[in-house]
VOFI-443543 format. One record per residue: residue number from 1; x, z, y of N, C-alpha, C in turn; residue in one letter. Coordinates in Angstrom, 3 decimals. Atoms other than C-alpha are relative to their C-alpha. Example, Ala and Ser with C-alpha at 12.3 -4.5 7.8 and 13.67 -1.06 7.14 Angstrom:
VOFI-443543
n = 1	n_c1 = 0.890	n_c3 = 0.000	n_c2 = -1.190	ca_c1 = 12.300	ca_c3 = 7.800	ca_c2 = -4.500	c_c1 = 0.900	c_c3 = 0.000	c_c2 = 1.200	res = A
n = 2	n_c1 = -0.820	n_c3 = -0.060	n_c2 = -1.190	ca_c1 = 13.670	ca_c3 = 7.140	ca_c2 = -1.060	c_c1 = -0.770	c_c3 = 0.730	c_c2 = 1.090	res = S
***
This chain:
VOFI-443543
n = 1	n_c1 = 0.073	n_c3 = 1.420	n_c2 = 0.284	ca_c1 = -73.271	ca_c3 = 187.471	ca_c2 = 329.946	c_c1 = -1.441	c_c3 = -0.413	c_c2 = -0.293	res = X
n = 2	n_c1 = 1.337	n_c3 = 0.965	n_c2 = 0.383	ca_c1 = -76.760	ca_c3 = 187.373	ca_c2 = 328.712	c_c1 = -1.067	c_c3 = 0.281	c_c2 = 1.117	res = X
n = 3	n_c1 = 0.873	n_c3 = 0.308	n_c2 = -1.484	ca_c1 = -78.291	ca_c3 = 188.445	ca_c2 = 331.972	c_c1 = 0.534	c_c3 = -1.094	c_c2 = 0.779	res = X
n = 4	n_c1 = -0.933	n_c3 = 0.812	n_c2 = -0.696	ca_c1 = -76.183	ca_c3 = 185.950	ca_c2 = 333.687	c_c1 = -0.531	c_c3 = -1.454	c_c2 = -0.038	res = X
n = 5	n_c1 = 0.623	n_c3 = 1.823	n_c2 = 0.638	ca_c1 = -77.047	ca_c3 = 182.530	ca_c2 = 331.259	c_c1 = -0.849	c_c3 = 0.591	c_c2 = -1.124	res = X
n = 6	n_c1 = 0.590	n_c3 = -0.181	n_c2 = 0.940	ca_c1 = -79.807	ca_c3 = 183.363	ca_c2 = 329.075	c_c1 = 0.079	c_c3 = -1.109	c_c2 = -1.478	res = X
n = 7	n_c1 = 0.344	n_c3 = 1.383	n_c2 = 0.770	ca_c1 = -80.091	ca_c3 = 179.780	ca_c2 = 327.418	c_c1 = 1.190	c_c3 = 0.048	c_c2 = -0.871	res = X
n = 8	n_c1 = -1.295	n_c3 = -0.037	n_c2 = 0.788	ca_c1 = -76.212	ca_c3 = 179.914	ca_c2 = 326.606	c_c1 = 0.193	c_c3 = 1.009	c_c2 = -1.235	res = X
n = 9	n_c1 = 0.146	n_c3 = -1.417	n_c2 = 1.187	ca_c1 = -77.016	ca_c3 = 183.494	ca_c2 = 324.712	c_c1 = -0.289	c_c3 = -0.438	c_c2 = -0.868	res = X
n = 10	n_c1 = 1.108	n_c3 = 0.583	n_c2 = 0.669	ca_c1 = -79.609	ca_c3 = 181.928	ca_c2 = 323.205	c_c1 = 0.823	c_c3 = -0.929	c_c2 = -1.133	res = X
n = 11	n_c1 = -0.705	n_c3 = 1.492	n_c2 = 0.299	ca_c1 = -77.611	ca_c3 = 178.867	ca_c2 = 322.169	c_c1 = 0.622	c_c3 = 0.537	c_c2 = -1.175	res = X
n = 12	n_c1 = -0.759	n_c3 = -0.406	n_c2 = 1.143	ca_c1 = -74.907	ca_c3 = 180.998	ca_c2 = 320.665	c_c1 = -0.008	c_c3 = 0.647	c_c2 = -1.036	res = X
n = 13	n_c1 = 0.815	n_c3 = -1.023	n_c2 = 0.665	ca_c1 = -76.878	ca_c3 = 183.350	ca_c2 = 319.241	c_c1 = -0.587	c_c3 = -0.705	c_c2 = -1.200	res = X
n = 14	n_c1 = 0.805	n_c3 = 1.371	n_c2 = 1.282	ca_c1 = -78.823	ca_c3 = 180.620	ca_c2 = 317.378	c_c1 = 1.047	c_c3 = -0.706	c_c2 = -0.847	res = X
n = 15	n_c1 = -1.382	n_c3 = 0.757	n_c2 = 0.979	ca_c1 = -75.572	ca_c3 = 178.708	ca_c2 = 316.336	c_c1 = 0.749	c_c3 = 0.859	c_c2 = -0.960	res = X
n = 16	n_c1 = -0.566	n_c3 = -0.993	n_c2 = 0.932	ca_c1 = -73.971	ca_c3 = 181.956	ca_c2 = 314.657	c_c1 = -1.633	c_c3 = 0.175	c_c2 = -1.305	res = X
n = 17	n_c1 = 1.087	n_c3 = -0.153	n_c2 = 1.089	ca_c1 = -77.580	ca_c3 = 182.809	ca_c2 = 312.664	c_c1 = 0.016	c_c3 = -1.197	c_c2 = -0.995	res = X
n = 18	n_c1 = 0.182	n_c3 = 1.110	n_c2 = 1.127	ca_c1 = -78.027	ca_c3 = 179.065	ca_c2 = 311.621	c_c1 = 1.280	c_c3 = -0.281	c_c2 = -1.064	res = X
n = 19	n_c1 = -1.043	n_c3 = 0.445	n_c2 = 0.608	ca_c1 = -74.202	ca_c3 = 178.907	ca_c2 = 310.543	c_c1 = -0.010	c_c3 = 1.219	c_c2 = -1.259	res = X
n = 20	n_c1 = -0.051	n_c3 = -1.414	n_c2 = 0.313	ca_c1 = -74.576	ca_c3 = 182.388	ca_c2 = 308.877	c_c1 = -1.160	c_c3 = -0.684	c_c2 = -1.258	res = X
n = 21	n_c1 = 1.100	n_c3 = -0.122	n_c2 = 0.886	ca_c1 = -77.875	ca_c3 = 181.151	ca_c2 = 307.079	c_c1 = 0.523	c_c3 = -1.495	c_c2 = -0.987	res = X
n = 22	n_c1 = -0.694	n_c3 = 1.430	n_c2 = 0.664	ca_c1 = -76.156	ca_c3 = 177.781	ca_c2 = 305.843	c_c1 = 1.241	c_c3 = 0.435	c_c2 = -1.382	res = X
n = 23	n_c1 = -1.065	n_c3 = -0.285	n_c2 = 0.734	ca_c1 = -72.953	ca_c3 = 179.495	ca_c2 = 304.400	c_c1 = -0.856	c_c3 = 1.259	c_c2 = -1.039	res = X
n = 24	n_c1 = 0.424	n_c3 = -0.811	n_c2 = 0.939	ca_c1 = -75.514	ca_c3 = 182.121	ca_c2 = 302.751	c_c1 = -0.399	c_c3 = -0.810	c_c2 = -1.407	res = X
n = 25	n_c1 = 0.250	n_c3 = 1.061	n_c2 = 0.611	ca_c1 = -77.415	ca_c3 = 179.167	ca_c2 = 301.261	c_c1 = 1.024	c_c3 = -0.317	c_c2 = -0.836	res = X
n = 26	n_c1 = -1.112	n_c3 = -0.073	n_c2 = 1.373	ca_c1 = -74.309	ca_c3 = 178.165	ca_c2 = 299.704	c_c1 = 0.219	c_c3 = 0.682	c_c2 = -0.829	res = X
n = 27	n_c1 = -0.480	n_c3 = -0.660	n_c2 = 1.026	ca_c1 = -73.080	ca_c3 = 180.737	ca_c2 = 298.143	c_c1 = -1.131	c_c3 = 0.562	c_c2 = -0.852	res = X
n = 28	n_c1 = 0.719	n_c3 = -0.425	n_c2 = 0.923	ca_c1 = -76.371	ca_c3 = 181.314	ca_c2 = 296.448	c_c1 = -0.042	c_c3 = -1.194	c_c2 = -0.929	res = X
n = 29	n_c1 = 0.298	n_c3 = 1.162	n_c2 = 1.057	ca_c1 = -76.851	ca_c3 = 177.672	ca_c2 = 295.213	c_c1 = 1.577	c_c3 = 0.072	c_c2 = -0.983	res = X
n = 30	n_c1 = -0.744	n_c3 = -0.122	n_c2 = 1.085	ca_c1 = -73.478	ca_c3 = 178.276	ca_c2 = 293.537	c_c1 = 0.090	c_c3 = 0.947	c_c2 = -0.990	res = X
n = 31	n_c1 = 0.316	n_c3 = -0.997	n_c2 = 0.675	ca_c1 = -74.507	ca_c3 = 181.639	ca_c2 = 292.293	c_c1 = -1.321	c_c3 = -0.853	c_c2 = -1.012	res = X
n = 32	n_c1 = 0.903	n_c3 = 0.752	n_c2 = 0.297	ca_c1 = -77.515	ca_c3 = 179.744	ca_c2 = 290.749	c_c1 = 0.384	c_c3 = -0.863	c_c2 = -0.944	res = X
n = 33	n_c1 = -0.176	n_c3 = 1.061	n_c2 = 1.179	ca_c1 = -75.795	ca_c3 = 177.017	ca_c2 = 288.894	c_c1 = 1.124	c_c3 = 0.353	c_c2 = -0.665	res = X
n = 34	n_c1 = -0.687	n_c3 = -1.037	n_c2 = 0.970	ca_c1 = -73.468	ca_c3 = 179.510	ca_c2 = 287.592	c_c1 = -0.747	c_c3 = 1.038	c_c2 = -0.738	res = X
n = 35	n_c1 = 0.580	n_c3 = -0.720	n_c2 = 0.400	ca_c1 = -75.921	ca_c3 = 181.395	ca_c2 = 286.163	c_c1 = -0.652	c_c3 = -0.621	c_c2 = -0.862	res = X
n = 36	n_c1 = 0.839	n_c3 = 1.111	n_c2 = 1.014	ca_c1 = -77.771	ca_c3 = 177.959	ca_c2 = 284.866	c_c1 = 1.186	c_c3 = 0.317	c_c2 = -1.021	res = X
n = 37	n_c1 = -0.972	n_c3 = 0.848	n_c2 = 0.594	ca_c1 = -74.990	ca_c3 = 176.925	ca_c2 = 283.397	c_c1 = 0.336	c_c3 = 1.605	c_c2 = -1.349	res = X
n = 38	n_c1 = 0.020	n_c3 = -1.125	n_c2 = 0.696	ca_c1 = -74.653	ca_c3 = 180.849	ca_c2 = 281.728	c_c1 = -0.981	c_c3 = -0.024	c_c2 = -1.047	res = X
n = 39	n_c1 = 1.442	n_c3 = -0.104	n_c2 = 0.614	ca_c1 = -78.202	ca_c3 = 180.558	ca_c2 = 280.626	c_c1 = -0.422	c_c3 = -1.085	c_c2 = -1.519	res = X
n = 40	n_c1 = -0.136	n_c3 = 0.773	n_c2 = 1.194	ca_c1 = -77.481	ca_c3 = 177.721	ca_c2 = 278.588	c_c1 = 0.770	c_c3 = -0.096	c_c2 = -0.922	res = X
n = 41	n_c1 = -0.546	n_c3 = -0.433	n_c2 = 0.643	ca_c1 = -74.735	ca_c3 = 178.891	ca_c2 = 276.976	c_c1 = -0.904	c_c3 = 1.180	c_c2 = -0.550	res = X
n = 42	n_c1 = 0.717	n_c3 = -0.939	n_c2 = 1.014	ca_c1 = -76.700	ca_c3 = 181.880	ca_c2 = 275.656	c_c1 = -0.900	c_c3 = -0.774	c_c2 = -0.500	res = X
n = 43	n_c1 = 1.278	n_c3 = 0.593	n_c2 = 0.827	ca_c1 = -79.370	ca_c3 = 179.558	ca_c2 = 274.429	c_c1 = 0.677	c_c3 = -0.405	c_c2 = -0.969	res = X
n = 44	n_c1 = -0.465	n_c3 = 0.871	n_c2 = 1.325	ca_c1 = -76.756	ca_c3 = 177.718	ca_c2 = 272.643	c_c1 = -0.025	c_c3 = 0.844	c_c2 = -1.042	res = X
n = 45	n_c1 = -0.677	n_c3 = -0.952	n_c2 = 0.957	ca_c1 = -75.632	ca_c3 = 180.686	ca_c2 = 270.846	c_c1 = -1.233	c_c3 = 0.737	c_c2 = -0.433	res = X
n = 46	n_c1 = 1.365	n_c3 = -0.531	n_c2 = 0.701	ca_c1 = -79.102	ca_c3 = 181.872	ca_c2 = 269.926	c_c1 = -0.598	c_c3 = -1.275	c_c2 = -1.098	res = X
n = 47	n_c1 = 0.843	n_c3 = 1.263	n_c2 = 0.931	ca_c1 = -80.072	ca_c3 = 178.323	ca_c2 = 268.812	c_c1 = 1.137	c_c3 = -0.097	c_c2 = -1.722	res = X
n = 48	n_c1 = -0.572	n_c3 = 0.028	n_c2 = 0.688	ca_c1 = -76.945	ca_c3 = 178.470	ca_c2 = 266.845	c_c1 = 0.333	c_c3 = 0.929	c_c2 = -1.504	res = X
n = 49	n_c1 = 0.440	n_c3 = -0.924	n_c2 = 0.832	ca_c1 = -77.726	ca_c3 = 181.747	ca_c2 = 265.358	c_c1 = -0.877	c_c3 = -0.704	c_c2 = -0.806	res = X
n = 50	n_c1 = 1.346	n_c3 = 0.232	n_c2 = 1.075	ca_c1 = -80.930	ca_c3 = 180.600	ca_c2 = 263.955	c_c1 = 0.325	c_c3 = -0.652	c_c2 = -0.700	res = X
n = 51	n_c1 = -0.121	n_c3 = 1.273	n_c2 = 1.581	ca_c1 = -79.689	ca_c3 = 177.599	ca_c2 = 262.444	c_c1 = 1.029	c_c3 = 0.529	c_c2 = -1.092	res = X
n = 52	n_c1 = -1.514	n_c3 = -0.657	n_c2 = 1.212	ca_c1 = -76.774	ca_c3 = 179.697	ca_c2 = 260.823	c_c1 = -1.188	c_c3 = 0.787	c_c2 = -1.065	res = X
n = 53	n_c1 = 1.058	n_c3 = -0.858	n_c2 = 1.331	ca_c1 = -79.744	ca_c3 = 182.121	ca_c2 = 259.380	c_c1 = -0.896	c_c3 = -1.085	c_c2 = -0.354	res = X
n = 54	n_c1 = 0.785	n_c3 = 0.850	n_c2 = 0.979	ca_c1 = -81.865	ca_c3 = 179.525	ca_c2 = 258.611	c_c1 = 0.539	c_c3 = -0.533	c_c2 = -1.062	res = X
n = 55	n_c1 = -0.909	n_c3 = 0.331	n_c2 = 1.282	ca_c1 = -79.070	ca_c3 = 177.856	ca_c2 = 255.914	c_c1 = 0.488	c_c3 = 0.958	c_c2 = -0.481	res = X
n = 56	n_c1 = -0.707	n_c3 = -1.394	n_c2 = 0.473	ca_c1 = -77.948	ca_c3 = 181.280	ca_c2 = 255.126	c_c1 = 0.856	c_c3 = -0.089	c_c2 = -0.157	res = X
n = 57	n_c1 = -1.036	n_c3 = -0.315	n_c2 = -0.343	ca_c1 = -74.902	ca_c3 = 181.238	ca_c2 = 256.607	c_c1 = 0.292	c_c3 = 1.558	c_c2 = 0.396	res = X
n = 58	n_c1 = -0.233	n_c3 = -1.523	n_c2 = -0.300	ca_c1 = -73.468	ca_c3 = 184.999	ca_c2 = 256.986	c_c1 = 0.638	c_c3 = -0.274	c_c2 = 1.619	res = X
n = 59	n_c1 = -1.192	n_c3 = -0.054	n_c2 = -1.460	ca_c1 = -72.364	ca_c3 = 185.867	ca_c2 = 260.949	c_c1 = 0.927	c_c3 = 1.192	c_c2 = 0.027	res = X
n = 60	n_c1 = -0.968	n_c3 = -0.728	n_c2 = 0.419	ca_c1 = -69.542	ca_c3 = 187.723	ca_c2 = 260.919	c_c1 = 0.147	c_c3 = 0.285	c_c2 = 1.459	res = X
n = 61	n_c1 = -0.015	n_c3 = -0.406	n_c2 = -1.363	ca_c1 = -68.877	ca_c3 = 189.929	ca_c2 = 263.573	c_c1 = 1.549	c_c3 = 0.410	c_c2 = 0.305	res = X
n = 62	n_c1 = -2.152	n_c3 = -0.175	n_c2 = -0.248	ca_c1 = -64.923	ca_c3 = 190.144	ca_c2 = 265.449	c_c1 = 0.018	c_c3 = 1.170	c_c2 = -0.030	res = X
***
């Protein structure tokens, strides 16, 4: 087939990579704002620490 129609190879060849590089794209930008979104939860819980030791609140561990 690809000695045959080069351009068509070409074509499809290109349409699988770009679709391939699109659906990668995705699933990183959702890896990404699942990870934000992680990142700020641990901040909370650090910020929350401090302010607990700063009033000398005890943290109690489960």
């Amino acid at each position: 087939m690809a000695l045959k129609d080069e351009e068509s190879f070409y074509q499809r060849i290109s349409s699988r990579m770009e679709w391939r590089y699109l659906a990668d794209a995705s699933e990183m930008e959702k890896e990404r704002k699942r990870l934000e979104a992680r990142k700020l939860e641990i901040d909370d819980m650090f910020l929350n620490l401090y302010t607990d030791k700063a009033k000398g609140i005890p943290y109690l561990l489960d």
